[in-house]
C-alpha angles and dihedrals in degrees: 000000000000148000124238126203116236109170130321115335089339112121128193100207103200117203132167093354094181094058095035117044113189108179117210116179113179106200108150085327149350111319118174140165122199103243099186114079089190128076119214133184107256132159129205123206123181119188140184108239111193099155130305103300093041107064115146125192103234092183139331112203113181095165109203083223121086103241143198094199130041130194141145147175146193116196092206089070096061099129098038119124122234087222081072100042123091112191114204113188127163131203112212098214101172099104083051102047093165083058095050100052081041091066100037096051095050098037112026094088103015099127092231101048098032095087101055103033116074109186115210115210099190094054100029084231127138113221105210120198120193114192140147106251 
């Protein structure tokens, strides 16, 4: 997984890329084109990390709308490092069962994802962790 900078304190969390296509094309703006014809439930938690005892909620946004595309942001937070930032962010699949053993079968055990993706089987959700290692 990484993070990308776009412009300022904006980040484009890539995840998954092979099973979610979001296309982003930057030509004299911001052009883009929703590439999922499919919603899904999905929440997205950021969170300032400063050591164990100095953790700060950023933003939690749990939209009541199944979604194909989640962001948030929280102007207070301008000057923080991503290095203390830990992103938590969950896709409800189970209303897309194909996606969810799709996942799971390419990324539950892919050395590079492994570490930040938890797959619940009960609720057909992935559990997706962003952090700096």
């Amino acid at each position: 997984m990484h993070c990308r900078r776009v412009s300022g304190c904006l980040r484009d969390i890539n995840c998954c890329g092979d099973v979610f296509r979001n296309i982003i094309l930057y030509n004299n703006g911001l052009t883009h084109w929703n590439a999922a014809n499919y919603n899904l439930p999905m929440t997205l938690n950021l969170y300032y990390y400063g050591g164990q005892n100095n953790i700060d909620d950023i933003f939690c946004w749990a939209p009541n709308s199944n979604q194909w595309w989640i962001t948030g942001f929280n102007p207070d937070y301008m000057t923080i490092s991503a290095q203390d930032m830990v992103v938590l962010g969950s896709i409800d699949c189970s209303g897309c069962p194909g996606m969810y053993a799709s996942l799971k079968d390419k990324y539950e055990n892919a050395t590079t994802y492994k570490d930040f993706l938890i797959f619940d089987e009960d609720g057909k959700t992935v559990w997706i962790l962003w952090w700096q290692k």
